[in-house]
C-alpha beads as a LAMMPS data file, in Angstrom:
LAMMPS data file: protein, C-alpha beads

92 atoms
91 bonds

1 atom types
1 bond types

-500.0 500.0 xlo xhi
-500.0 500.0 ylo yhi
-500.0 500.0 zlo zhi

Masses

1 110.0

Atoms # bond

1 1 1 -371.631 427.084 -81.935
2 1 1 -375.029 426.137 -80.911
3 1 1 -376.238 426.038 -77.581
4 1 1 -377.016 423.186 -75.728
5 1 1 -380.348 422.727 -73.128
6 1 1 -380.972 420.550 -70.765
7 1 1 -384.733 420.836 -70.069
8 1 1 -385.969 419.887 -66.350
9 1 1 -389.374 418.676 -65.818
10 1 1 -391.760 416.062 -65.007
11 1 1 -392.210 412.818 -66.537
12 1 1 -394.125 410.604 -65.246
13 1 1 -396.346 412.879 -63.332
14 1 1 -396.599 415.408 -66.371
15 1 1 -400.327 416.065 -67.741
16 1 1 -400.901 415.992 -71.347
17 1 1 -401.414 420.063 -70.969
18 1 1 -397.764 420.189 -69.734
19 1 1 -396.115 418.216 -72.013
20 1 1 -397.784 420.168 -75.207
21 1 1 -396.944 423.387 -73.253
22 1 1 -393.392 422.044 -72.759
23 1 1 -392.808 420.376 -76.433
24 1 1 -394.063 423.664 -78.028
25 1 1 -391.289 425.383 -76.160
26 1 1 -388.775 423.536 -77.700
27 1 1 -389.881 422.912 -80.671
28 1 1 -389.336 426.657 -80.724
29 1 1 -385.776 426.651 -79.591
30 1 1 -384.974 424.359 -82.172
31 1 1 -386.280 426.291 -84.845
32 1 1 -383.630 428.567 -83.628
33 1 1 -380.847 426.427 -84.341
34 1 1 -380.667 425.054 -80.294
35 1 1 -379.536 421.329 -79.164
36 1 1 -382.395 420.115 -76.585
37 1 1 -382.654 417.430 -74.498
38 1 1 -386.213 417.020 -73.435
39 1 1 -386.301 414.034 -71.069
40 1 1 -389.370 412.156 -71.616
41 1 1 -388.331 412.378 -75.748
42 1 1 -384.845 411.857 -75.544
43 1 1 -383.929 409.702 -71.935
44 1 1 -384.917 405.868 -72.317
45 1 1 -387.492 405.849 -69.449
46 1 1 -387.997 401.818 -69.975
47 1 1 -384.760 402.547 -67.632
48 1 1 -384.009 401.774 -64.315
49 1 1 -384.414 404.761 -62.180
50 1 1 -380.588 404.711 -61.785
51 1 1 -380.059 404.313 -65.526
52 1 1 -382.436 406.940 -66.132
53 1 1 -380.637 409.499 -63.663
54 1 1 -377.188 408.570 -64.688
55 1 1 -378.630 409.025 -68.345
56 1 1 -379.957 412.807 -67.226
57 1 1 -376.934 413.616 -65.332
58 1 1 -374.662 412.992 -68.563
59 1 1 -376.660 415.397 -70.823
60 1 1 -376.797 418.024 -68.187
61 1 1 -373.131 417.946 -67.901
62 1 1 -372.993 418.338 -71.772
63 1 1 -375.227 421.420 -71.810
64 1 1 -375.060 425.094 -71.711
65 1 1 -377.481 425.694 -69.925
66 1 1 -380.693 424.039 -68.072
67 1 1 -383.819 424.758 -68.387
68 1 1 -386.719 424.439 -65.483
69 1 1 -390.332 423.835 -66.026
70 1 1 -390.968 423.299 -62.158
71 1 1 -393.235 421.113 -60.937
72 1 1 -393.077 420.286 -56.908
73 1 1 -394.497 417.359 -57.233
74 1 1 -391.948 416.048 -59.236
75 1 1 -388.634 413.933 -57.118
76 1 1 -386.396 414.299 -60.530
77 1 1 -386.662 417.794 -60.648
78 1 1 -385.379 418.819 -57.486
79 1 1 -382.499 415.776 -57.888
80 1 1 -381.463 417.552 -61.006
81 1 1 -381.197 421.073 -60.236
82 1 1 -378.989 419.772 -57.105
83 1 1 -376.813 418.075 -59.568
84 1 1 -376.270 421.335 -61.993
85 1 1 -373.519 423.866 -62.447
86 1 1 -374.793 425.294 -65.387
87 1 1 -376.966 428.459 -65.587
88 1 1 -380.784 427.721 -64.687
89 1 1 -383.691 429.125 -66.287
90 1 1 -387.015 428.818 -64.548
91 1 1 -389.354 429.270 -67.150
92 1 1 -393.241 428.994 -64.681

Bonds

1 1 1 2
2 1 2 3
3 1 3 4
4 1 4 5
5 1 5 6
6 1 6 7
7 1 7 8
8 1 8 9
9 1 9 10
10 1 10 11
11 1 11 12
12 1 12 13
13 1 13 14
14 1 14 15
15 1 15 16
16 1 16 17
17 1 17 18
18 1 18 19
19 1 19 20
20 1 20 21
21 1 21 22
22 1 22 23
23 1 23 24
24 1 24 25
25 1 25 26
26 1 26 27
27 1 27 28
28 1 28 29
29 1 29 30
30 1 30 31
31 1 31 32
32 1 32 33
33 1 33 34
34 1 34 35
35 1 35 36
36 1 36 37
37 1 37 38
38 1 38 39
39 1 39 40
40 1 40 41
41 1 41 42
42 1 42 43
43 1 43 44
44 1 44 45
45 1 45 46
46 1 46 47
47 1 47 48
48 1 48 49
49 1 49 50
50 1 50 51
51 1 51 52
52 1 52 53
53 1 53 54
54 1 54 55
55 1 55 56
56 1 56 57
57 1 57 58
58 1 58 59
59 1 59 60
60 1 60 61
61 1 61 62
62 1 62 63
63 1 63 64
64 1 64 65
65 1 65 66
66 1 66 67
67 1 67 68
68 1 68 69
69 1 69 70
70 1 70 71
71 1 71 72
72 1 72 73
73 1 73 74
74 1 74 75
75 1 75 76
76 1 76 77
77 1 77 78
78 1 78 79
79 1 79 80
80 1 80 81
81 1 81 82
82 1 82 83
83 1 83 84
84 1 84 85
85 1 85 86
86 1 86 87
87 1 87 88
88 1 88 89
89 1 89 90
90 1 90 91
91 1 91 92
């Protein structure tokens, strides 16, 4: 069975450098034969914030595990490691 991931990160505050940094990581994982859900790829963020948390909430339940590119700037972040009972990875 392959594992699922739930990546946390920014989105809208992410810089270019980040989100090349964060797409080569999964790109990596999937390689290995992972399931990733990278939110600014695979979350509709024409959204509502709601529909965009509610959207986030349902693929973290689905997941194995969540992983964390931190940012403190970011509110999302913070809202979805409160939200998670799955193992977290910080990865920075």
């Amino acid at each position: 069975m392959m594992k699922k991931v739930f990546i946390i990160s920014s989105v809208r505050d992410a810089s270019k450098e980040f989100k090349t940094k964060l797409e080569n990581y999964v790109q990596n994982l999937e390689s290995l034969g992972y399931i990733l859900h990278l939110p600014h790829r695979d979350t509709n963020q024409n959204n509502t914030g709601y529909e965009i948390c509610k959207e986030n909430f349902e693929a973290i339940k689905k997941s194995d595990e969540v992983h964390v590119f931190y940012n403190s700037k970011s509110r999302c972040a913070c809202f979805q490691k409160r939200i998670t009972n799955n193992k977290l990875m910080f990865l920075n």
